[in-house]
N, C-alpha and C positions, 0 to 999 in steps of 0.2 A: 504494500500500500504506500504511494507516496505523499505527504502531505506539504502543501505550498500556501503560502500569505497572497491574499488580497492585497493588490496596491494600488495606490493613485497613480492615471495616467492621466496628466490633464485635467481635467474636469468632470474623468469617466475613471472606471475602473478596471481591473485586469490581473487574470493569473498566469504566470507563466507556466509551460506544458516541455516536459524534458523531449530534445532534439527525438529520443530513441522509444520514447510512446507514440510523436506523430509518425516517426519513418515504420510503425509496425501497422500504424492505421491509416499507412500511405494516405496523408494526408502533407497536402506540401503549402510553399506559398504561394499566397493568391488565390489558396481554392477556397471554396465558399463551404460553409457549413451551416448543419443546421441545429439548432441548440434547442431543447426542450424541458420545461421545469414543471415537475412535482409539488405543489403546494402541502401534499399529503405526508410526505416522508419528505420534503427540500432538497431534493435531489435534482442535478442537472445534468442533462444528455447531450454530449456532445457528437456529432457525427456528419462527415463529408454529405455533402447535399447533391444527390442525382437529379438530374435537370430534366430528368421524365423526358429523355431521347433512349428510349431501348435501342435501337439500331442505329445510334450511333458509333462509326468505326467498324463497321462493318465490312466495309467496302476492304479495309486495311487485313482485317480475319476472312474475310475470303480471299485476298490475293495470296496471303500466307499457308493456306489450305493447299490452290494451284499450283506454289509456287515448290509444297513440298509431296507434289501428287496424293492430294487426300483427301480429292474433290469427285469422288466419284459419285453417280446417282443410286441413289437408296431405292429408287423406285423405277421400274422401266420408263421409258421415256414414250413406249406406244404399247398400249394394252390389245390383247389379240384380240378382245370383243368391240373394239372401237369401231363406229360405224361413221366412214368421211363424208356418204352424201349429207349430211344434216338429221337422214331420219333416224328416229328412234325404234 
């Protein structure tokens, strides 16, 4: 457990967070976070803040995929019952 002081910065406040708790919760600078408080037990939750882009970077994990031949299809690409004029 590490325990740290509350201190004035300015006009605001602030703890500081040792270099080797943020680099395990890959959390770096500039990234944004989102912080959540417990009135019930005062507790605060700190955590990196996903910007609700799931497929973000993706483009980068699939070319990583191709690039190490491991992009093959899961599913055939034409099914024998496929019918091309339209009808059903």
């Amino acid at each position: 457990m590490l325990h740290t002081k509350c201190r004035e910065i300015g006009t605001s406040r602030g703890i500081i967070i040792p270099r080797h708790i943020l680099e395990e919760a890959h959390i770096s600078v500039n990234d944004t976070l989102e912080i959540d408080f417990c009135a019930e037990d005062s507790t605060i939750k700190i955590k990196k803040y996903s910007s609700n882009k799931p497929r973000q970077n993706w483009d980068l994990a699939f070319k990583k995929l191709h690039e190490a031949n491991e992009d093959e299809l899961l599913i055939p690409d034409i099914f024998e019952n496929e019918n091309f004029d339209g009808t059903i």
